[in-house]
C-alpha positions in Angstrom: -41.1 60.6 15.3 -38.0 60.2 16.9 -35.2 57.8 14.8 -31.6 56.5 16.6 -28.8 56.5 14.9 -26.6 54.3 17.3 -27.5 51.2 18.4 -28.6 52.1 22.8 -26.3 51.0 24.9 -22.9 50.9 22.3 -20.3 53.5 22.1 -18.9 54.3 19.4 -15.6 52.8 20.5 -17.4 49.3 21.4 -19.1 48.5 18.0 -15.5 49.5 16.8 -13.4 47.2 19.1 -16.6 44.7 17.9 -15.7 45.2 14.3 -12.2 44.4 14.8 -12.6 41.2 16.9 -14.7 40.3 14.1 -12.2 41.2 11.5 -9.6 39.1 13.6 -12.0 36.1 13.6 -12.7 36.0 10.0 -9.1 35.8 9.3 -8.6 33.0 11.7 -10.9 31.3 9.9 -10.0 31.8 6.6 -6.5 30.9 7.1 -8.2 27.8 8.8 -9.8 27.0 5.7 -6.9 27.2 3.7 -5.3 24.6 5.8 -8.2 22.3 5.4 -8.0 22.8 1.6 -4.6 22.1 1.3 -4.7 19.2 3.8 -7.6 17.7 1.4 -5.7 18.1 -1.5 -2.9 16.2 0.5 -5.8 13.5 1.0 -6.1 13.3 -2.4 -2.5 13.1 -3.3 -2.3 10.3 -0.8 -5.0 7.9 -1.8 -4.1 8.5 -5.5 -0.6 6.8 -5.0 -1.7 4.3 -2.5 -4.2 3.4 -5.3 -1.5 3.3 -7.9 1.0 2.0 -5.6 -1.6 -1.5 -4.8 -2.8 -2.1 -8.6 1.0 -1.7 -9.5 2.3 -4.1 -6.9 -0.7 -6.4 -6.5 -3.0 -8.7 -8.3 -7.1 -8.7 -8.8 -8.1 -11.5 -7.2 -9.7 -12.6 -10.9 -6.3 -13.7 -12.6 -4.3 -14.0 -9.3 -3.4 -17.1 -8.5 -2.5 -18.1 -12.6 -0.2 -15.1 -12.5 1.7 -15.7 -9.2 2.6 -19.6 -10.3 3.2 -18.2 -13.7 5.7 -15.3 -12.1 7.3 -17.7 -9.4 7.7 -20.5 -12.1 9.6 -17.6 -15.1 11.6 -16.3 -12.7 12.8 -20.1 -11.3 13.4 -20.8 -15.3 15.4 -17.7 -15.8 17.5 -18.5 -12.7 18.2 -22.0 -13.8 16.3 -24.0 -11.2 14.2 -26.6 -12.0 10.5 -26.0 -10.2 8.9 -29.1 -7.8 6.2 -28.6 -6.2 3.8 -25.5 -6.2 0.7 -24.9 -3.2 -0.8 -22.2 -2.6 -3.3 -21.6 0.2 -6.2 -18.2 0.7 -5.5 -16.8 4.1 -9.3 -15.4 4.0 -9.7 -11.5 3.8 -6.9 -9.9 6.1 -8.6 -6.8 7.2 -12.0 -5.0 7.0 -10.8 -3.3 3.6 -11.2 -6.9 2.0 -7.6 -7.5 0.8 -6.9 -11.5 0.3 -3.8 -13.0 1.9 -2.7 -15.9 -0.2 0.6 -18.5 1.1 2.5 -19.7 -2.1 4.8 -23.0 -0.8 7.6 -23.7 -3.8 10.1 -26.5 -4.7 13.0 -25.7 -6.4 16.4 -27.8 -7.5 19.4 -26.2 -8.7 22.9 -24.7 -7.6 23.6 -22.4 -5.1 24.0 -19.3 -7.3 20.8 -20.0 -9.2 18.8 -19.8 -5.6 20.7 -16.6 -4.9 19.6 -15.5 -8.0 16.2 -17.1 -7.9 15.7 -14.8 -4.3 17.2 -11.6 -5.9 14.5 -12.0 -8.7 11.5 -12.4 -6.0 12.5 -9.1 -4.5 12.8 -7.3 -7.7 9.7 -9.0 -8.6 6.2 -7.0 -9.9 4.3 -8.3 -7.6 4.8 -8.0 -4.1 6.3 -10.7 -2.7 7.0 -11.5 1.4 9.5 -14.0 1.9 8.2 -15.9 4.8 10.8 -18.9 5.2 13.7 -20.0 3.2 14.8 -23.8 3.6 18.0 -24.6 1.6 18.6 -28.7 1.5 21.3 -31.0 0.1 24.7 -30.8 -0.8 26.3 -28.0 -2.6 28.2 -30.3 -5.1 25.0 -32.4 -6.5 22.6 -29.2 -5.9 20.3 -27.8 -3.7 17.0 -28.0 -3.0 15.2 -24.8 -1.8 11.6 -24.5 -0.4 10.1 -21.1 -0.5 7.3 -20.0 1.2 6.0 -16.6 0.4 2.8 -14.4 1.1 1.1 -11.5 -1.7 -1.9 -9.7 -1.3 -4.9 -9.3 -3.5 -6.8 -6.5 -4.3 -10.6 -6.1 -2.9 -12.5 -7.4 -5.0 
């Protein structure tokens, strides 16, 4: 019986050279696997503070429309303006992810520094508000009358 010990046809120098293109290989790959780990992790990272990001800038569709008239209407109070007229109008879902649009149309009397401070207040405000059109009536010595039409979001349901 007669037993090889080499493989035929392979130096010893070619199953070496072999061994380290393989070597090389496998630490291509693991580094390449490290990437993709961290760049999951990075995934992760992401969508965690887009989540927190919407449910602490938007509303649930559930209590959403109570909330935004009641938020519009305290921050018009605290400005000194007296509210008018409030309508608010579903867009329909915006996208394929199922966010809402919703159109909020506002009436508000006052002075002029209670609508600059009214606007300051709707930037500053919790929910995300998009300022759409600003319409700023009567005289400045008898008071103003401002229409505000803004756009928020809801969250999928």
């Amino acid at each position: 019986m007669l037993f090889r010990s080499r493989a035929p046809g392979r130096t010893p120098e070619a199953r070496q050279a072999q061994i380290q293109d393989l070597q090389r290989e496998q630490k291509s790959l693991q580094a390449e696997v490290a990437s993709l780990r961290e760049l999951t992790g990075r995934v992760q990272t992401a969508t965690r503070a887009s989540q927190e990001f919407a449910t602490g800038n938007f509303l649930a569709r559930t209590n959403a429309f109570s909330t935004m008239i009641r938020d519009l209407q305290e921050m018009a109070a605290k400005s000194g303006l007296r509210p008018g007229g409030v309508d608010y109008q579903l867009m329909g879902e915006s996208n394929e992810l199922g966010w809402t649009g919703v159109t909020v149309k506002l009436e508000l009397e006052g002075d002029y520094s209670n609508v600059v401070r009214f606007i300051n207040s709707v930037e500053k405000s919790k929910v995300f508000w998009i300022v759409r059109g600003l319409d700023v009536t009567g005289d400045p010595s008898k008071g103003l009358r401002l229409n505000i039409t803004a756009e928020t979001y809801l969250l999928p349901v």
